[in-house]
mmCIF file of the C-alpha atoms, coordinates in Angstrom:
data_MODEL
# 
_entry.id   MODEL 
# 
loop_
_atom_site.group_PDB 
_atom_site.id 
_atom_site.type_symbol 
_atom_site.label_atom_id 
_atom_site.label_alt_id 
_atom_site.label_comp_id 
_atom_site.label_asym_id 
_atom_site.label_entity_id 
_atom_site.label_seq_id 
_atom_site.pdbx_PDB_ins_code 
_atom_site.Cartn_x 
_atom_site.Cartn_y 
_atom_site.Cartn_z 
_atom_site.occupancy 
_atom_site.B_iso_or_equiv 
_atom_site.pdbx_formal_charge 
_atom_site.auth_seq_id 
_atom_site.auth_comp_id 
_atom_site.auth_asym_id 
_atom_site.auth_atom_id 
_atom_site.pdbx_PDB_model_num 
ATOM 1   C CA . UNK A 1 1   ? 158.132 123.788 96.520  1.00 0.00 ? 1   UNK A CA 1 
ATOM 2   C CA . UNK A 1 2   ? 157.412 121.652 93.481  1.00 0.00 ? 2   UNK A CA 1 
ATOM 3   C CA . UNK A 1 3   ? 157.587 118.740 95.605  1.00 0.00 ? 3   UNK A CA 1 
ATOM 4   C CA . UNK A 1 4   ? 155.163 120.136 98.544  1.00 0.00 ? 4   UNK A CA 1 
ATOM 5   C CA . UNK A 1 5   ? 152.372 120.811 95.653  1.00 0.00 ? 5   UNK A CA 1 
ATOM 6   C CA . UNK A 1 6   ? 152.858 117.372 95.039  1.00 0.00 ? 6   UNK A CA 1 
ATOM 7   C CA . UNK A 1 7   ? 152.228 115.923 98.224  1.00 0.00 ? 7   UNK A CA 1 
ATOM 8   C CA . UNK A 1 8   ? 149.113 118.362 98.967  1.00 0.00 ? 8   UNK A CA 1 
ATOM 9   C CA . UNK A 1 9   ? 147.572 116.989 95.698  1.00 0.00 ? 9   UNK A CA 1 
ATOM 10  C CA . UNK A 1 10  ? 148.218 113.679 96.330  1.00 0.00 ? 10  UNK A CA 1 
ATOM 11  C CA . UNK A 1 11  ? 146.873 114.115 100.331 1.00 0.00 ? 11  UNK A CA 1 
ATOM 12  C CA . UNK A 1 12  ? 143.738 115.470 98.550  1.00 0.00 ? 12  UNK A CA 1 
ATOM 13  C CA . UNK A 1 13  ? 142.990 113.569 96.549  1.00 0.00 ? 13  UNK A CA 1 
ATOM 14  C CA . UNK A 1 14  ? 142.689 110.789 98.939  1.00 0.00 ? 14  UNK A CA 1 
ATOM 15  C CA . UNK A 1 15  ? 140.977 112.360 100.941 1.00 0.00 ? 15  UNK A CA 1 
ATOM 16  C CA . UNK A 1 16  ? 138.438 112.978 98.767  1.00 0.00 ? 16  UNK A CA 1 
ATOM 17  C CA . UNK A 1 17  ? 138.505 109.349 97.985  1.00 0.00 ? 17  UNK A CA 1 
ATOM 18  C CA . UNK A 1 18  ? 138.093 108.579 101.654 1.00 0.00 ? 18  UNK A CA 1 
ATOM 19  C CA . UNK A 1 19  ? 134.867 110.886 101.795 1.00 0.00 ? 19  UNK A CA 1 
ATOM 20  C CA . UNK A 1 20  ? 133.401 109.517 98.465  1.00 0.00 ? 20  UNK A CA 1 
ATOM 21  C CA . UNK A 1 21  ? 134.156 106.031 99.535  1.00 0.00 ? 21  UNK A CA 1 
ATOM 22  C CA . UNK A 1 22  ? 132.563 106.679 102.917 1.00 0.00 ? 22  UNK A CA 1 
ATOM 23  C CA . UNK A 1 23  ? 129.774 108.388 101.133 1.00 0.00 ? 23  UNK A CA 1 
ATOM 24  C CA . UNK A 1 24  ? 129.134 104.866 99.883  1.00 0.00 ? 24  UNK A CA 1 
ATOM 25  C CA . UNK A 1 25  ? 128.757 103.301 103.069 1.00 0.00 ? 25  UNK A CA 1 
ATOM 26  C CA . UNK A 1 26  ? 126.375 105.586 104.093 1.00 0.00 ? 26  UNK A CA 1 
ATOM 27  C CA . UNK A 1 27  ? 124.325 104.971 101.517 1.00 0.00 ? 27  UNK A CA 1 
ATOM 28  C CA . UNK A 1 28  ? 124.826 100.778 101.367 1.00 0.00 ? 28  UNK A CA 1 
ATOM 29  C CA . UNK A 1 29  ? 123.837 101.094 104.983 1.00 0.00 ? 29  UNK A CA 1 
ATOM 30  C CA . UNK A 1 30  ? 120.708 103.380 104.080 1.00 0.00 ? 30  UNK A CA 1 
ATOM 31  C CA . UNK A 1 31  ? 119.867 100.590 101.405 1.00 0.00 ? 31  UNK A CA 1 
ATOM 32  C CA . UNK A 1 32  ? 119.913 97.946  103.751 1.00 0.00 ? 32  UNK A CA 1 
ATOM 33  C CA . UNK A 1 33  ? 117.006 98.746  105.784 1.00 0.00 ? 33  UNK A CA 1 
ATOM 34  C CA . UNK A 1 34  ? 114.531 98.841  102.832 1.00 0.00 ? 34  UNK A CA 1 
ATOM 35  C CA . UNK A 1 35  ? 112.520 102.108 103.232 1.00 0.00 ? 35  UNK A CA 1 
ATOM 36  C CA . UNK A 1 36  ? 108.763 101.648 103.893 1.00 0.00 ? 36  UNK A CA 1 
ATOM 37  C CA . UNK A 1 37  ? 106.240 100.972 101.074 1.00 0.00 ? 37  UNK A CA 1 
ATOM 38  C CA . UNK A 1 38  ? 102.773 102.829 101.964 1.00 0.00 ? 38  UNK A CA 1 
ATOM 39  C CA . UNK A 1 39  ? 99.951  102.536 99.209  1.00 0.00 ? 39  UNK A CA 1 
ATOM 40  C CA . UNK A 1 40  ? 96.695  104.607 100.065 1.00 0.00 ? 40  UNK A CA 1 
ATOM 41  C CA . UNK A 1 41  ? 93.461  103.613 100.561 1.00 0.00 ? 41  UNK A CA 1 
ATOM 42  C CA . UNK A 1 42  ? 90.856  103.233 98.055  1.00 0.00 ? 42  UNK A CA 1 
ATOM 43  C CA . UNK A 1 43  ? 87.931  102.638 100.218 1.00 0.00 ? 43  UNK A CA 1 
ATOM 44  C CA . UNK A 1 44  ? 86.779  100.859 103.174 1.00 0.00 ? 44  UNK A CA 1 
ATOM 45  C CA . UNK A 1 45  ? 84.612  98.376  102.012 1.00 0.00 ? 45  UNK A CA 1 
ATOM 46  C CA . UNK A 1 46  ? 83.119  97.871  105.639 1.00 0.00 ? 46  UNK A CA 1 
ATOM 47  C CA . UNK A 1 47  ? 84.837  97.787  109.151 1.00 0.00 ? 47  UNK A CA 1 
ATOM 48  C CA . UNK A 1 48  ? 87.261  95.248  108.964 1.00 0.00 ? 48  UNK A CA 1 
ATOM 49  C CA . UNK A 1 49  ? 88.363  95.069  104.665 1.00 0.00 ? 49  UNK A CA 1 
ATOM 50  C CA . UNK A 1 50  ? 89.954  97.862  102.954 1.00 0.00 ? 50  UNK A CA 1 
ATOM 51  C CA . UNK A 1 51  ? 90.447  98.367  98.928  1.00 0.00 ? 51  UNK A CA 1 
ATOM 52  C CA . UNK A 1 52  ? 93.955  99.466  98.270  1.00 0.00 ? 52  UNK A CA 1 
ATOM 53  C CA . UNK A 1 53  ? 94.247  102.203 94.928  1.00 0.00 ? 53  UNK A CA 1 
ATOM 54  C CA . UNK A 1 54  ? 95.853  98.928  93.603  1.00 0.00 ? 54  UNK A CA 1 
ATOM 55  C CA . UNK A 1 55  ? 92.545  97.411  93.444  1.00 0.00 ? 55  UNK A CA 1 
ATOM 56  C CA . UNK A 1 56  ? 93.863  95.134  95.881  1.00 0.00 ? 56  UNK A CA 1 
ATOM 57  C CA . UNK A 1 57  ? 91.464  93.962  98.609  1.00 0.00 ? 57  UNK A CA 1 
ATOM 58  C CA . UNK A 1 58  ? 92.971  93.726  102.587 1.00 0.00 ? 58  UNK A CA 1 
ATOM 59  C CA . UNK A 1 59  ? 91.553  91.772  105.300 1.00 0.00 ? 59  UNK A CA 1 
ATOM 60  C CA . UNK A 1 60  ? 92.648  93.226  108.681 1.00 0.00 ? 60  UNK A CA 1 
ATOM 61  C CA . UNK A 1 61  ? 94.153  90.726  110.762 1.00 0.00 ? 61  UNK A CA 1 
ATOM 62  C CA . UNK A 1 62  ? 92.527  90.107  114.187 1.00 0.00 ? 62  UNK A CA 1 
ATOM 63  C CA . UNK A 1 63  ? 89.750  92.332  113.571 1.00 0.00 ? 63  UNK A CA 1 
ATOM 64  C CA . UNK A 1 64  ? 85.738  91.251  113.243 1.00 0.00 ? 64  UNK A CA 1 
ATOM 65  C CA . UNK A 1 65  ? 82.964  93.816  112.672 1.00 0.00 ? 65  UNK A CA 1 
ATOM 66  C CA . UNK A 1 66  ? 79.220  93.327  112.524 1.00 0.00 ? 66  UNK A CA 1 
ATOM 67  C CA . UNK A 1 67  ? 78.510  93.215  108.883 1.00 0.00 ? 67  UNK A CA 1 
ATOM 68  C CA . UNK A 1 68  ? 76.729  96.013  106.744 1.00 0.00 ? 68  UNK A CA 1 
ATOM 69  C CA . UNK A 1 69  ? 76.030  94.071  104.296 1.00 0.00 ? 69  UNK A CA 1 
ATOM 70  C CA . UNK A 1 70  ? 73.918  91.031  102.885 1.00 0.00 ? 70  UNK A CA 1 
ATOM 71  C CA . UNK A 1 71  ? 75.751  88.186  103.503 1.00 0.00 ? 71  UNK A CA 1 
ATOM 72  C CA . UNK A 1 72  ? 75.818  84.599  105.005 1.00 0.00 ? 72  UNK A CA 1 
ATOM 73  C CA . UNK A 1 73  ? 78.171  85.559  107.788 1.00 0.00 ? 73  UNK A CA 1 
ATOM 74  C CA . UNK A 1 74  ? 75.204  88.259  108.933 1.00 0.00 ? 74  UNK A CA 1 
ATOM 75  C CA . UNK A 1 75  ? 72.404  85.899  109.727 1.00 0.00 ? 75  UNK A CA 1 
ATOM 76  C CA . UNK A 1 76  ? 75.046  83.141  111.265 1.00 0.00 ? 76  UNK A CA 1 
ATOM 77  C CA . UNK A 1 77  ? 76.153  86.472  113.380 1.00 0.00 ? 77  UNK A CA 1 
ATOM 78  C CA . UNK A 1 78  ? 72.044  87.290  113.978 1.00 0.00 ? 78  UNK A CA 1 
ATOM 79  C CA . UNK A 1 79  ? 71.309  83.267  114.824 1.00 0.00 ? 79  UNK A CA 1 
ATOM 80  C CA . UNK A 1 80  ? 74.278  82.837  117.205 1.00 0.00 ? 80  UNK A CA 1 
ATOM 81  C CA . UNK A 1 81  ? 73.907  86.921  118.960 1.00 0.00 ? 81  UNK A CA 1 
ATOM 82  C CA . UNK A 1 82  ? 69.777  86.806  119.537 1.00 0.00 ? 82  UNK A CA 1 
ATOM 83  C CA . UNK A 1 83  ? 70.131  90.221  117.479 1.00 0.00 ? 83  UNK A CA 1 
ATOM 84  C CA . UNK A 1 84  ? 67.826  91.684  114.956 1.00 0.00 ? 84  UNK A CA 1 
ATOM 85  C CA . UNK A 1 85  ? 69.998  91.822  111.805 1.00 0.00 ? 85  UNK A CA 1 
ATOM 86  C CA . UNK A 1 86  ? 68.741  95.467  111.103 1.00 0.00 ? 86  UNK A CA 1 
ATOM 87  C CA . UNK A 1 87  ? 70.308  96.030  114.650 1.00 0.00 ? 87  UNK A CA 1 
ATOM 88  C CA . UNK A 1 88  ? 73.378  93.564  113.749 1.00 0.00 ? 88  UNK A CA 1 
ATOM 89  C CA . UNK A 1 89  ? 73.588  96.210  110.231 1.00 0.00 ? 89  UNK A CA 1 
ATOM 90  C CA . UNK A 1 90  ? 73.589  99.190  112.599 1.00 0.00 ? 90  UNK A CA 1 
ATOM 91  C CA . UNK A 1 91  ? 76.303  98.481  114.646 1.00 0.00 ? 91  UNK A CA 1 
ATOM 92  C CA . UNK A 1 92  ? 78.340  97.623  111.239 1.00 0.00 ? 92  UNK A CA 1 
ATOM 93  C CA . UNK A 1 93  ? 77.893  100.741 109.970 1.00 0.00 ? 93  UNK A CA 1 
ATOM 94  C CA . UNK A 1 94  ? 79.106  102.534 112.858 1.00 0.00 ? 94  UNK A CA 1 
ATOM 95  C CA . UNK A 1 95  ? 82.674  100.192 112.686 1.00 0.00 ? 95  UNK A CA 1 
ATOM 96  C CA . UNK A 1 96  ? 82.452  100.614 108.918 1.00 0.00 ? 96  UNK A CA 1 
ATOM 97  C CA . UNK A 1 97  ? 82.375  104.378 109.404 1.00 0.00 ? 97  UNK A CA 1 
ATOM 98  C CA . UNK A 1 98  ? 84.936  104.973 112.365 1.00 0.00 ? 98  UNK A CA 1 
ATOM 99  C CA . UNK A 1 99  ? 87.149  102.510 109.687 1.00 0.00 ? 99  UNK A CA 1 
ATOM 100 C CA . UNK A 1 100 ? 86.653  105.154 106.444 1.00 0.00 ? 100 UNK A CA 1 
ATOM 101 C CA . UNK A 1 101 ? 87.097  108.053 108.762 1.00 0.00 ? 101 UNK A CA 1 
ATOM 102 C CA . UNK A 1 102 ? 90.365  106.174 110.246 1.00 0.00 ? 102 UNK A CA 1 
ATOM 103 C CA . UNK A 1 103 ? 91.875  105.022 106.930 1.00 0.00 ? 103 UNK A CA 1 
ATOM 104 C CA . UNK A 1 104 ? 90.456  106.616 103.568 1.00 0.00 ? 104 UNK A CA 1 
ATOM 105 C CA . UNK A 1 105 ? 92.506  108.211 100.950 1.00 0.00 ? 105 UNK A CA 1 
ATOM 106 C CA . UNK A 1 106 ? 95.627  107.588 103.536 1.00 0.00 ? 106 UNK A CA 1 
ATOM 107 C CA . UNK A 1 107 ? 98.848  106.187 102.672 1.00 0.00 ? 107 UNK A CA 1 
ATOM 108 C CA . UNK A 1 108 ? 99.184  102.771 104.280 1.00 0.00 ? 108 UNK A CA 1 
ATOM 109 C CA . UNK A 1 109 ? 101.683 100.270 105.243 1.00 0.00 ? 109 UNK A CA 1 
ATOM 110 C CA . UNK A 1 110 ? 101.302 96.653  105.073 1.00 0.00 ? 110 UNK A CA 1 
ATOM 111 C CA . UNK A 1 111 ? 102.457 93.681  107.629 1.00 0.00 ? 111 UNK A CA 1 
ATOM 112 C CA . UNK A 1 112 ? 101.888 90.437  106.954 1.00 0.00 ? 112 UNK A CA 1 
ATOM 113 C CA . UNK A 1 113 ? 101.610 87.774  109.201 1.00 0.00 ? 113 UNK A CA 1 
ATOM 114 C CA . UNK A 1 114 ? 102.688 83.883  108.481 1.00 0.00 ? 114 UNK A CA 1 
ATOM 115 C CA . UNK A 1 115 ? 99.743  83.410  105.827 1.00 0.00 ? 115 UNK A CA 1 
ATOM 116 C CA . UNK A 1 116 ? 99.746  86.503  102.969 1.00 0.00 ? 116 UNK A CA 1 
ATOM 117 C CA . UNK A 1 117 ? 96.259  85.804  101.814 1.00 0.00 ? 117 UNK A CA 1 
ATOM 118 C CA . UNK A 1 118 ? 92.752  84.039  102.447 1.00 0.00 ? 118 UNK A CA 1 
ATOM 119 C CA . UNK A 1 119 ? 90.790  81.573  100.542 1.00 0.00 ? 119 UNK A CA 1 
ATOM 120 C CA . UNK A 1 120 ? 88.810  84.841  98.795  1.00 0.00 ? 120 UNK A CA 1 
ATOM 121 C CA . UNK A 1 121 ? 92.119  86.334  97.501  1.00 0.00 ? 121 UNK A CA 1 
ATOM 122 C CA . UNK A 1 122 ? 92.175  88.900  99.909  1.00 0.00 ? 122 UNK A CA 1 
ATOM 123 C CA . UNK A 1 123 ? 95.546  89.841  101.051 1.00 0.00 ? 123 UNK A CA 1 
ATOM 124 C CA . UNK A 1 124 ? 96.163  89.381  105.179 1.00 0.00 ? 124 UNK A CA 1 
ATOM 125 C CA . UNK A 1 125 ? 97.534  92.200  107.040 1.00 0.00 ? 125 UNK A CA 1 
ATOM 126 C CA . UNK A 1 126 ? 98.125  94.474  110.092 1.00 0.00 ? 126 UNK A CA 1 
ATOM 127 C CA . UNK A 1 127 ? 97.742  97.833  108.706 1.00 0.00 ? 127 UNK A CA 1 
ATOM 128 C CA . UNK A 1 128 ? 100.519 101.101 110.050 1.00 0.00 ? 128 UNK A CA 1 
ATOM 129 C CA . UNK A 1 129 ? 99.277  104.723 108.771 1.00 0.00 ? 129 UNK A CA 1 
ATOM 130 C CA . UNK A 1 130 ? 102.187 107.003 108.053 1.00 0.00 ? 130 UNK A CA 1 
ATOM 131 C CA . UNK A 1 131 ? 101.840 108.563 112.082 1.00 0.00 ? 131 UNK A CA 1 
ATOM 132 C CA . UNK A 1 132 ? 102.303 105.317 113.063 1.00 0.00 ? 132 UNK A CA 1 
ATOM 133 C CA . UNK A 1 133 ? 99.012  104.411 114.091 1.00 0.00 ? 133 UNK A CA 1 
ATOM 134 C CA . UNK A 1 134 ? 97.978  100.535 113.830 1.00 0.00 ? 134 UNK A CA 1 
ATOM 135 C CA . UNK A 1 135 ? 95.044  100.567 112.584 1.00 0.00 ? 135 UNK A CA 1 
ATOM 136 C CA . UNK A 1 136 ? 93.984  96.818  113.364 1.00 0.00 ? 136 UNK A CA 1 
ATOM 137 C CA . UNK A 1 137 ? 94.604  97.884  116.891 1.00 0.00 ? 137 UNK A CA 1 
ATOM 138 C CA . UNK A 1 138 ? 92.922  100.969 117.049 1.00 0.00 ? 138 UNK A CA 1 
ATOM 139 C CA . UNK A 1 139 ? 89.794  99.700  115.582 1.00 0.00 ? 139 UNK A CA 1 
ATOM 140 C CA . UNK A 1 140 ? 89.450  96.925  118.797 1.00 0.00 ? 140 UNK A CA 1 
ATOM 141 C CA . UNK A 1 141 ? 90.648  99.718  121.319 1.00 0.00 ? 141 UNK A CA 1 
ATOM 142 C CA . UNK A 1 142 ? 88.062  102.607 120.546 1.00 0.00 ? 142 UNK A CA 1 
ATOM 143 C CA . UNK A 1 143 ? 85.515  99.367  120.681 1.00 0.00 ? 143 UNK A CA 1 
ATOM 144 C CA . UNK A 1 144 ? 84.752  99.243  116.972 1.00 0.00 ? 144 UNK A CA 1 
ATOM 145 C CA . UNK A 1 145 ? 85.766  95.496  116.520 1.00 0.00 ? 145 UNK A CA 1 
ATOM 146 C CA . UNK A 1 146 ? 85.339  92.102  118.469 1.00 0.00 ? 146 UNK A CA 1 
ATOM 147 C CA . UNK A 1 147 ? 88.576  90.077  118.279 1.00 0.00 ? 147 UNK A CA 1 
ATOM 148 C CA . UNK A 1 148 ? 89.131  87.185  115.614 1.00 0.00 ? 148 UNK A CA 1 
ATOM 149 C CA . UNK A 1 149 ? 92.065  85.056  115.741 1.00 0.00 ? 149 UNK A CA 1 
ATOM 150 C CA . UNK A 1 150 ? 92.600  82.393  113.038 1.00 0.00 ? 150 UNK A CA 1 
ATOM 151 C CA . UNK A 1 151 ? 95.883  81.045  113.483 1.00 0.00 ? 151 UNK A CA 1 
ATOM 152 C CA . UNK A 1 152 ? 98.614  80.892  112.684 1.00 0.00 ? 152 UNK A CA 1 
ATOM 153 C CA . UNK A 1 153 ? 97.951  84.826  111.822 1.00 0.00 ? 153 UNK A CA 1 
ATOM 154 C CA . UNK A 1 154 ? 98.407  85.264  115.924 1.00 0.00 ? 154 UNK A CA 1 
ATOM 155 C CA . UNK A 1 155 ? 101.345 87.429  116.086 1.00 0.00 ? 155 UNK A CA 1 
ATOM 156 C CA . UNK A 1 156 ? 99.404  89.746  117.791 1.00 0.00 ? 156 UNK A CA 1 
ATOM 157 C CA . UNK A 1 157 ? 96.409  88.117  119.372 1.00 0.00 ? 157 UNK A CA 1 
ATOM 158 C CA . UNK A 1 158 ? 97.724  89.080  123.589 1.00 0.00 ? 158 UNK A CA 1 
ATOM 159 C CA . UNK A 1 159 ? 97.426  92.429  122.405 1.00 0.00 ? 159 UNK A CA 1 
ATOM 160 C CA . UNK A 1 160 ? 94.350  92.512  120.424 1.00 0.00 ? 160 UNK A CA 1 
ATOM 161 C CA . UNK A 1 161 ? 92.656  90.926  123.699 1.00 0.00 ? 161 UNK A CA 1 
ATOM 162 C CA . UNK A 1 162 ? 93.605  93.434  126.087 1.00 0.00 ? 162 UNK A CA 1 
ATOM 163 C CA . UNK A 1 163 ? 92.517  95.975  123.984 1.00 0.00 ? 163 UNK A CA 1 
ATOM 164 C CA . UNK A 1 164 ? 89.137  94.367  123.459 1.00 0.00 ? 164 UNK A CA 1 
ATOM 165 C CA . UNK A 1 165 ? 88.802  94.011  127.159 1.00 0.00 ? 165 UNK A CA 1 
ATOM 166 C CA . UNK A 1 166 ? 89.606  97.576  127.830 1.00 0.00 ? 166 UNK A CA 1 
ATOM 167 C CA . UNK A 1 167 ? 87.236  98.773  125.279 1.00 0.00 ? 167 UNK A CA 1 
ATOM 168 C CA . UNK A 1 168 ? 84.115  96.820  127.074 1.00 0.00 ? 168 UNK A CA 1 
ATOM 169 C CA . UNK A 1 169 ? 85.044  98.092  130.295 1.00 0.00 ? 169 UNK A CA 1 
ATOM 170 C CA . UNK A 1 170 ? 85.213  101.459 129.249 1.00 0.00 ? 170 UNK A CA 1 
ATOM 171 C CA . UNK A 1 171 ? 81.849  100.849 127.142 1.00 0.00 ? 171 UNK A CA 1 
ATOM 172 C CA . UNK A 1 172 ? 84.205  102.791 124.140 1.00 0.00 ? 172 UNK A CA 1 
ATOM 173 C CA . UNK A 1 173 ? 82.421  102.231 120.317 1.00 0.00 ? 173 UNK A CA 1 
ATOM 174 C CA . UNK A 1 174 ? 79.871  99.752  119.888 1.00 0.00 ? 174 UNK A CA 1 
ATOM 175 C CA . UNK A 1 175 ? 79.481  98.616  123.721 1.00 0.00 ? 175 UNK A CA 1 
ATOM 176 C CA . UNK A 1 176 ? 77.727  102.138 125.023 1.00 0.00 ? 176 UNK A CA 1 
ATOM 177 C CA . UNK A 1 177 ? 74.582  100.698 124.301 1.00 0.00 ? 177 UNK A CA 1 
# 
């Protein structure tokens, strides 16, 4: 009986070991697909650049809205569209406020395309909220954003078109007027 004891303990405790050692495989496996990073947003600062709580700035790849504010790009945008820049303003608010409505004080995950930043410091990205809902493209689709590709950030430029197509056939966002 002695003996039998014996053998029970011994099948055991290797079994135990199996279960602890597959335990560890389980969790190497887990670790190898890195879990995702979000970081909310700060702010939009207009329709197409968010502030991270960082304090880091993001550019949204693909994406151009009118400008809201004061800048060089706004009366190179009025020259070349014929548009009154109060008008060219208007439209930016309404893409800068479907953005914050879209994105503020929501955990965010960043991809980044070949280049990570642009010559301001601004990091590059294609932005996921937790639901799964890419933001860069959902911006051009409800018609909030023209298209701007700059490669070789192109990864997804097909995409981004067809959206922008459908959303000025529809007449979706800024293209009921």
């Amino acid at each position: 009986m002695k003996h039998f004891t014996h053998i029970v303990v011994m099948i055991s405790l290797a079994l135990s070991a199996t279960l602890i050692a597959d335990a560890g495989v389980i969790a190497l496996a887990a670790k190898k697909e890195a879990p995702a990073r979000y970081i909310v947003v700060q702010r939009a600062v207009d329709g197409d650049t968010l502030k991270l709580a960082s304090g880091e700035r993001v550019r949204l790849i693909g994406v151009d809205t009118p400008e809201v504010h004061e800048s060089v790009k706004l009366y190179r945008d009025a020259r070349r569209s014929n548009q009154d820049i109060k008008a060219i303003q208007a439209l930016g608010k309404k893409a800068s406020d479907f953005t914050k409505k879209l994105v503020e004080g929501k955990p965010v995950r960043l991809e980044f395309d070949v280049e990570k930043k642009d010559r301001y410091g601004r990091l590059l990205a294609y932005v996921y909220l937790q639901d799964g809902t890419f933001v860069n493209a959902e911006i051009i689709r409800q018609g909030y954003a023209n298209v701007m590709t700059i490669p070789p950030n192109v990864k997804y430029q097909d995409m981004f078109l067809k959206l922008y197509r459908e959303a000025r056939e529809a007449r979706r966002g800024l293209w009921k007027e």
